[in-house]
C-alpha positions in Angstrom: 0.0 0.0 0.0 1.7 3.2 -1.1 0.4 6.1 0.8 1.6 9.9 0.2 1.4 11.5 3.6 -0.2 15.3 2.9 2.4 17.9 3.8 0.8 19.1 6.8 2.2 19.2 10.6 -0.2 17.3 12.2 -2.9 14.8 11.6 -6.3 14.3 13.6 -7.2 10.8 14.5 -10.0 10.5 12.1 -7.5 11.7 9.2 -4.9 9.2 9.8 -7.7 6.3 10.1 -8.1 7.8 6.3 -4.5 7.0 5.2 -3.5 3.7 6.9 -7.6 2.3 5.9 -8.3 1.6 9.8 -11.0 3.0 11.8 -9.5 4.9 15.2 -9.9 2.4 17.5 -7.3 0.6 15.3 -4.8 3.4 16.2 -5.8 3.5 19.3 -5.2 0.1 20.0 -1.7 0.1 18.3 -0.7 3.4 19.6 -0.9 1.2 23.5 1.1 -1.8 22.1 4.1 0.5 20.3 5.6 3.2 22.2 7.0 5.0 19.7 3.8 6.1 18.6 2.6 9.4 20.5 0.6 11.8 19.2 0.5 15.1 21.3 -2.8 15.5 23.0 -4.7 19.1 22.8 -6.4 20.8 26.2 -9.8 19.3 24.9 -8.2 15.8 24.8 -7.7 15.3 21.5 -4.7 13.0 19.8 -2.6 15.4 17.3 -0.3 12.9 15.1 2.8 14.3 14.2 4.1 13.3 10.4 6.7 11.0 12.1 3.8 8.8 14.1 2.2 8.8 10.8 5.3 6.9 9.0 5.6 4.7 12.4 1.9 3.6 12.0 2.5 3.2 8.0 5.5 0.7 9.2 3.1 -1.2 11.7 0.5 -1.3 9.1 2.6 -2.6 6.9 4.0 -5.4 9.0 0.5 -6.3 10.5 -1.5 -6.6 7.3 1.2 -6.8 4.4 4.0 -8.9 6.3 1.9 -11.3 8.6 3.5 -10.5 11.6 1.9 -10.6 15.4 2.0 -7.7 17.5 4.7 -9.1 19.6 6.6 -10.1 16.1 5.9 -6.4 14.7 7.5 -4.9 17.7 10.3 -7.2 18.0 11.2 -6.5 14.0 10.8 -2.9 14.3 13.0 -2.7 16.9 15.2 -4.2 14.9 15.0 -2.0 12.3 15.1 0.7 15.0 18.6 -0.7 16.0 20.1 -0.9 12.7 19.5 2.9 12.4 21.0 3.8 15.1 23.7 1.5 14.2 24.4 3.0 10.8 23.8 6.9 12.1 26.2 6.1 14.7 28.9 4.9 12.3 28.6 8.0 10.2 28.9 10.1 13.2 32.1 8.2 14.0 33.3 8.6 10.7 32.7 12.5 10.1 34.4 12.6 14.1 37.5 10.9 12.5 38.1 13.4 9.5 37.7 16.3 11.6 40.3 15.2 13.9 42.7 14.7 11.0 41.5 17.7 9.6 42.3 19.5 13.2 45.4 17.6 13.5 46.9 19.0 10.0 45.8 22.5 11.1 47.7 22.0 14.4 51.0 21.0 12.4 50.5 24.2 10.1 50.8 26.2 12.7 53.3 25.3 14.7 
């Protein structure tokens, strides 16, 4: 299922039900079983998604209805995915650490 998300700062509950093809309680539901959805709530009590929950419930949609997984299977495997991020970003960052300390180290020798 290929979804564009609008290009729009938050979403309202009934508006992501729209783009995934659940009803709310759906959301509800999946937004108690994965952390790392949580939409900001407003003083009348009502869920604001942000454009990064929206991708997050895109993922879970996709592994619940496309991939077959369980709940417990779709939260193991997106932490999994979760961890190779980090892995990779963390990498990079080690990376662009290492030039600039040979880049700092050269300037050091120019000058003295």
């Amino acid at each position: 299922m290929n979804v564009s998300i609008p290009d729009k700062s938050f979403f309202r509950i009934g508006e992501v039900g729209r783009l995934l093809g659940v009803e709310p309680y759906v959301i509800r539901y999946w937004e108690s079983e994965f952390k790392t959805v949580r939409p900001i709530r407003t003083r009348a009590d009502q869920r604001l998604y942000r454009h990064k929950d929206v991708e997050e419930l895109l993922t879970i949609r996709k592994l619940l209805y496309e991939e077959n997984f369980t709940i417990n299977g779709a939260r193991k495997q997106l932490h999994k995915m979760r961890g190779e991020e980090a892995v990779a970003v963390h990498d990079s960052r080690d990376g662009l650490l290492d030039e600039i300390e040979k880049g700092l180290r050269l300037i050091r020798e120019l000058i003295s």
